[in-house]
C-alpha positions in Angstrom: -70.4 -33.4 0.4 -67.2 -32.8 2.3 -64.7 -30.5 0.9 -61.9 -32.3 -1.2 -59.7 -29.6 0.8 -60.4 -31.0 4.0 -59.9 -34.4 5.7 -62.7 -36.9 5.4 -63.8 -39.3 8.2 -64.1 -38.9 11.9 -61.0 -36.8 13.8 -59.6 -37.6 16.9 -58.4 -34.2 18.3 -55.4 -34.2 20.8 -56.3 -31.8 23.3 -53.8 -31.8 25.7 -51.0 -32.1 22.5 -52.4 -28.7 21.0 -52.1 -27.5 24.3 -48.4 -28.4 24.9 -47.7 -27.2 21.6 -49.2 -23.7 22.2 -47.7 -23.4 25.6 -44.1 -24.2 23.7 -45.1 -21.7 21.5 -45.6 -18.7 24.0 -42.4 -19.9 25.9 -40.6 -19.4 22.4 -41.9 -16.2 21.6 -41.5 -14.8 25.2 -37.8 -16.4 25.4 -36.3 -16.5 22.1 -38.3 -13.6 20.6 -38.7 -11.6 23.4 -41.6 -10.0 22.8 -43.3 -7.6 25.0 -45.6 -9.1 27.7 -49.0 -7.4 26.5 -47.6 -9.0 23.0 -47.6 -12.5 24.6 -50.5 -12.3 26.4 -52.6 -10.9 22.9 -51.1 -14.0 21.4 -52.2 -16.3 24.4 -56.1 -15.6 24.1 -55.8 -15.1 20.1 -54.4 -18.8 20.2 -57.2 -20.2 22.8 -59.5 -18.9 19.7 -57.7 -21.3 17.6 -57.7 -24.2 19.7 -61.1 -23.6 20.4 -62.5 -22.9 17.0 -60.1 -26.8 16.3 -62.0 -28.5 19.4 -65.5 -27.2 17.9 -64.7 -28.9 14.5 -63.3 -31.8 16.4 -59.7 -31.6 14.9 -56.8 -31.0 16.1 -54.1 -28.3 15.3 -52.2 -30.4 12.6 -55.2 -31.5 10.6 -56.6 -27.6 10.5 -56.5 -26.9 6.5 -57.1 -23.7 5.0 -60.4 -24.1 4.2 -61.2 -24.0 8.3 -58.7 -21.3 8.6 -61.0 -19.0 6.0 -64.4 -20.2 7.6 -63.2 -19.1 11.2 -62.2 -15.8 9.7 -65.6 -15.3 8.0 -67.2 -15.8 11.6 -64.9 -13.4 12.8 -66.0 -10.4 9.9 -69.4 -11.4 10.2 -69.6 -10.7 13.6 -68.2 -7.4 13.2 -64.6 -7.9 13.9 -62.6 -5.0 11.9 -60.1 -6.0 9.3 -57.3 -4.8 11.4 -57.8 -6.9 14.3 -58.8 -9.8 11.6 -55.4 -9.4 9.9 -53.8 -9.5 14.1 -55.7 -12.9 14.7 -54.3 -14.1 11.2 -50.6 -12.9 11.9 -50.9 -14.6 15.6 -51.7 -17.8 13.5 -49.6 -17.7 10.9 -46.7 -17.4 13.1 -48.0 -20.0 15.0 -48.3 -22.5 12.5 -44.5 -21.3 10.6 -43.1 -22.0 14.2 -44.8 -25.7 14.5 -43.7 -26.4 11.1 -39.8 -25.1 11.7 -40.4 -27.8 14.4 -41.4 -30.5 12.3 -45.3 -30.9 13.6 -47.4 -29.9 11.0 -46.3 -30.1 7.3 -47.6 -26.8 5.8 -49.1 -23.6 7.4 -52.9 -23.4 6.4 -52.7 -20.0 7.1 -50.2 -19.0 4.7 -52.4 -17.7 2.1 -55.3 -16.7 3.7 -55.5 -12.6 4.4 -57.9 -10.3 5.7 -60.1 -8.4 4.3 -59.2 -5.2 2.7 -59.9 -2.2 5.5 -61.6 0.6 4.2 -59.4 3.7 3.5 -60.0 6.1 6.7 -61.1 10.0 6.0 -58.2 12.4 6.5 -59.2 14.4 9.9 -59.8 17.9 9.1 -61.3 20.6 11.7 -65.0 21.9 11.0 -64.8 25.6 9.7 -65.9 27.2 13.2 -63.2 25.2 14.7 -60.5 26.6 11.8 -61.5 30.3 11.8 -61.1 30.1 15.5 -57.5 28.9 15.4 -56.7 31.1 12.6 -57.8 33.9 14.5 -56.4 33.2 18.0 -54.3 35.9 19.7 -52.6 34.9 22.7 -51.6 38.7 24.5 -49.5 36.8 27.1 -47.2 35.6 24.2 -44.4 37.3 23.3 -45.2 39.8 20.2 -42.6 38.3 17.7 -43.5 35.4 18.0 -47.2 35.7 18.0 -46.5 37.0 14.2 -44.7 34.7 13.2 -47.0 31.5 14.6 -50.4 33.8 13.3 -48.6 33.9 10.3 -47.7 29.9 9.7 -51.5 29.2 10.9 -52.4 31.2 8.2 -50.4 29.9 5.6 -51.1 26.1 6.2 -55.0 26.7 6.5 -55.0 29.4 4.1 -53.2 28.5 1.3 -53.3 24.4 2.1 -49.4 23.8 2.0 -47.6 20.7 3.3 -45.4 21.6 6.4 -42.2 20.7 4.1 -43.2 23.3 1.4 -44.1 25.7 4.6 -40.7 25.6 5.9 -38.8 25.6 2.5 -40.3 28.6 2.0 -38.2 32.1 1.4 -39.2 35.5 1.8 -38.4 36.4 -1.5 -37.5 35.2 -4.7 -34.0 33.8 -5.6 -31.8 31.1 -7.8 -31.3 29.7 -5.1 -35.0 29.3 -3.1 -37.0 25.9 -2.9 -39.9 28.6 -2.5 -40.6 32.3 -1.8 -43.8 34.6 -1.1 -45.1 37.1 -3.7 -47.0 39.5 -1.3 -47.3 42.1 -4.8 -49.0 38.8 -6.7 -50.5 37.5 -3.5 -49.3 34.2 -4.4 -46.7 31.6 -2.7 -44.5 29.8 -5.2 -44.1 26.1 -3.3 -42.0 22.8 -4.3 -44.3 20.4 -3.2 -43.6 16.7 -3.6 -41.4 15.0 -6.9 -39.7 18.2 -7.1 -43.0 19.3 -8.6 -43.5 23.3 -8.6 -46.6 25.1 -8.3 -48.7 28.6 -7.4 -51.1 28.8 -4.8 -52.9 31.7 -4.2 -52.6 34.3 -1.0 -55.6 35.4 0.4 -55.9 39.1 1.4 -55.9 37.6 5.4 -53.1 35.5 4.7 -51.3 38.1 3.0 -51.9 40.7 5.8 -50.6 38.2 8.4 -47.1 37.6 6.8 -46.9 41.4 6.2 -47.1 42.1 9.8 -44.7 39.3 10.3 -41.8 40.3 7.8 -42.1 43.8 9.9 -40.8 41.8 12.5 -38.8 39.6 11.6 -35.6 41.5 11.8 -36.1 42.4 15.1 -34.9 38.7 16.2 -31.5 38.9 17.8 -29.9 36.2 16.7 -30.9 36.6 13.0 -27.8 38.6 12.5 -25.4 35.7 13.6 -27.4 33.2 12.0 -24.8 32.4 9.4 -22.9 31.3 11.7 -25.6 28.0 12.0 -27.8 28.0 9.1 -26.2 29.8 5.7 -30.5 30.3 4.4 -31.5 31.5 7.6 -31.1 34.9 6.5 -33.6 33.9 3.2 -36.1 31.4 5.5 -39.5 32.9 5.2 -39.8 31.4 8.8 -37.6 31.6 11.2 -37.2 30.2 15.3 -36.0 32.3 17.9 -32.4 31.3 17.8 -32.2 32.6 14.1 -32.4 29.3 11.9 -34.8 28.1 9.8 -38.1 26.8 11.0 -38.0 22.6 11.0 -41.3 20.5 10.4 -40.9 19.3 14.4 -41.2 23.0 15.3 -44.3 23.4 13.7 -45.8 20.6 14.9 -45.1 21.6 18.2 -46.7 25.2 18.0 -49.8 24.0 15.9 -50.6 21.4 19.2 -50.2 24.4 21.5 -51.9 27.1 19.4 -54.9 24.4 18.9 -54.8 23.7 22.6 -54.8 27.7 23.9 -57.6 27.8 21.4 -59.5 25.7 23.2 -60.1 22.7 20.3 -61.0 19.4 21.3 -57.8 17.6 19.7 -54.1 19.0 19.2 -54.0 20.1 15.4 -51.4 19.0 13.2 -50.1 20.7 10.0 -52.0 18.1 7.4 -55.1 18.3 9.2 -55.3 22.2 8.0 -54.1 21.3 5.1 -57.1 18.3 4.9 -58.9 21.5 6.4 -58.7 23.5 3.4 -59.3 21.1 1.0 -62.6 20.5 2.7 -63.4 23.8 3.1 -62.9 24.9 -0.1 -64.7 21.7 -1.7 -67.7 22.9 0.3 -67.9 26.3 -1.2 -67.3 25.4 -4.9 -67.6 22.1 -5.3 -64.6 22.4 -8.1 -62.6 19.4 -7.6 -60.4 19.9 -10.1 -59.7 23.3 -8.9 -59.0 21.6 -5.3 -56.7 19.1 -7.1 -54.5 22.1 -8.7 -54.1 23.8 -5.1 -52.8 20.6 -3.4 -50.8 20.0 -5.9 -51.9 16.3 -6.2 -50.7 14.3 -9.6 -54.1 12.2 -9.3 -57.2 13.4 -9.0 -58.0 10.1 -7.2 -56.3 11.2 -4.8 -58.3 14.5 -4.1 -61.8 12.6 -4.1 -61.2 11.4 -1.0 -62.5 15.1 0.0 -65.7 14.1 -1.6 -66.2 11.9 0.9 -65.6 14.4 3.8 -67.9 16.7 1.7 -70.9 14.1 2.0 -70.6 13.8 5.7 -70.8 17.5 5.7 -73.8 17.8 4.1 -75.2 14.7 5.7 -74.9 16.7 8.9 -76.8 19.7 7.6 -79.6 17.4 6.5 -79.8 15.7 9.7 -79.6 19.0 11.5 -81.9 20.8 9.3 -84.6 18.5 7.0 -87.7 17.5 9.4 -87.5 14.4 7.6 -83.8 13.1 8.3 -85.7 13.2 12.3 -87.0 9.9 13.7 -90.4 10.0 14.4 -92.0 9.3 17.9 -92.9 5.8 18.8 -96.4 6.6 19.7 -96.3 8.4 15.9 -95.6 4.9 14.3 
């Protein structure tokens, strides 16, 4: 029984009308639009699907009803296609069919209400632990000493204590009225303001401890530290400092985490989430204590730290498939 959604008898499809209609099209969005030309060419072959998947069910473009629309994007998820580049093809239609209807050629867009299917939520990238303890532990002798204490020392504090780069740089070297954050090296804590203004305590380790030790016996010795007000009132406060006396920005960190990981010899640049997905891991690993995970991110939802769970799986999946003579395939002549 045909679908009360989609037109009953025999269709007549107009072949070289669809065609003039998409070629209009592409001269539109290439003209008026001005879209890139990879852009124009990714819309080209995702419209010769279209037409194609219209000349299969004998119709043409302006008797295509939703119902089609969802059947061709079925065939597209059932042979594998990922949701993103479903949800591209659907976009490339969509416009297509708002366009021919701004034109008076079609009177609705059958692809208006149709949407891909949801994309699963990807695993935050975190290093393995080899990889970690041999970033943490990197000394570079050609660098210059100052610095080396100071970039050990941020290393450190992202992968030791799990902080967000913004709670990182806010941080003071002491306590004060007037500090977002400041380092107890007595307590062996860091007092952070991570995200809604939200305050907590997260706990030093002895390493991590040692490492901003040696770096606050340093830290005077920059130059321009004693001009500093001159550029950044807080500089003289700032836990972290650059070489030309101001406070440490997010973009500088960045920078000397993707040379650090690359002198260290990793297989991808290393950003400051990724240790902080690092430690999360890490720790999950070792004690298993979620909620204990949950309290040193900071995170308002534990929802939001189960995601670790996931990266805690594929760590043991590894183990098993590394370790258990089971998890190994057995030889074909064995089956």
């Amino acid at each position: 029984m045909a679908s009360s959604s989609e037109p009953s008898g025999p269709a007549t499809p107009a072949v070289s009308a669809d065609s003039g209609w998409v070629e209009k099209y592409l001269e539109h969005v290439r003209v008026e639009r001005r879209l890139a030309a990879r852009t124009v060419e990714l819309y080209a072959f995702h419209l010769k699907s279209l037409t194609d998947h219209a000349a299969e069910a004998k119709l043409p473009l302006d008797r295509v009803q939703t119902a089609h629309i969802r059947r061709w994007m079925a065939q597209l998820h059932g042979a594998g296609r990922e949701p993103r580049g479903i949800a591209l093809v659907l976009s490339c239609w969509r416009s297509f069919y708002r366009w021919l209807g701004h034109e008076g050629l079609v009177g609705f867009n059958p692809v208006q209400d149709v949407h891909a299917p949801k994309a699963g939520k990807p695993l935050p990238k975190a290093l393995g632990v080899d990889d970690a303890v041999r970033l943490a532990e990197l000394y570079d002798p050609e660098a210059d000493p100052w610095t080396e204490a100071r970039d050990s020392a941020i290393v450190e504090m992202l992968y030791g204590c799990g902080l967000r780069v913004s709670e990182l740089t806010g941080l003071d070297a002491q306590a004060s009225s007037t500090a977002r954050g400041w380092v107890d090296l007595d307590a062996g804590d860091a007092n952070v303001l991570g995200k809604g203004s939200k305050r907590r305590i997260v706990p030093m380790g002895s390493k991590a401890a040692e490492v901003v030790r040696d770096w606050l016996a340093v830290r005077g010795d920059c130059a321009a530290l004693a001009t500093s007000h001159l550029r950044d009132p807080q500089a003289a406060a700032a836990l972290f400092i650059s070489a030309k006396g101001v406070r440490m920005s997010s973009q500088a960190v960045w920078k000397l985490l993707r040379e650090r990981s690359l002198k260290a010899g990793l297989a991808a640049p290393v950003h400051p989430h990724m240790l902080r997905h690092s430690f999360a891991s890490h720790v999950l690993q070792s004690s298993s204590d979620l909620r204990a995970v949950q309290e040193l991110l900071g995170h308002a939802n534990i929802s939001t730290t189960q995601v670790y769970t996931r990266l805690d799986f594929q760590h043991l999946a590894k183990a098993y498939d590394a370790a258990h003579p089971r998890a190994k395939a057995r030889p074909e002549n064995d089956k």
